[in-house]
C-alpha positions, 0 to 999 in steps of 0.5 A, spaced: 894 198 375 893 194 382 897 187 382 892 183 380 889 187 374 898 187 371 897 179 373 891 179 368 895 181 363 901 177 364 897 171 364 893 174 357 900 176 354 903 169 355 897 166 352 899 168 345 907 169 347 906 161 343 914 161 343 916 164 350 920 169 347 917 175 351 913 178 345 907 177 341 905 179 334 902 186 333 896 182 329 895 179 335 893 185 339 887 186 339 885 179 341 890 180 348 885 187 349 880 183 347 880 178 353 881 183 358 875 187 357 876 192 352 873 192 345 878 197 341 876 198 334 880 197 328 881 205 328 883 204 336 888 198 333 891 202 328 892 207 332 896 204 337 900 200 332 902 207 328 906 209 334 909 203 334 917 205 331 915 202 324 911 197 320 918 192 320 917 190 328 912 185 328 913 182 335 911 186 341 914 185 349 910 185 355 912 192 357 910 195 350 904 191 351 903 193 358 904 201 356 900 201 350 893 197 354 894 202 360 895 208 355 888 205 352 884 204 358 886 211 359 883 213 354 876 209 354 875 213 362 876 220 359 
C-alpha cells in the first residue's frame, strides 16, 4: 500500500472516529470500506467482523481497520 492509498484510509478512518479515540465502531465498517472504493457484501462484512476477538468488542483501531481493508483488497484482486 503506497503512502497515499494509507492516507485515504486514515483520512476516512478519522472521519467516522467521532470522539478521536483512535477507533470506530464495527457497525460502521462497511461504510469506511465503502468510501475508499470497495463494495463488500454483508457476507463479506460478517466475515471480517467474525475474525474479530468477540462480539463484546465494539470499537475497531485504525491498525485493526487497516489490516482488515488490506486482507479484503487481497481478496477482491484474487
Amino acid at each position: 500500500m503506497n503512502d497515499n492509498k494509507l492516507n485515504e484510509c486514515k483520512t476516512v478512518f478519522d472521519i467516522f472516529d467521532k470522539d478521536k479515540d483512535g477507533k470506530i465502531a464495527k457497525k460502521e465498517l462497511g461504510d469506511v470500506i465503502r468510501i475508499l472504493g470497495t463494495y463488500p457484501s454483508k457476507n463479506d462484512l460478517d466475515k471480517i467482523n467474525e475474525t474479530l476477538k468477540s462480539d463484546l468488542i465494539l470499537m475497531m483501531n485504525f491498525y485493526k481497520f487497516l489490516k482488515k481493508f488490506i486482507q479484503r483488497k487481497k481478496v477482491k484482486m484474487i
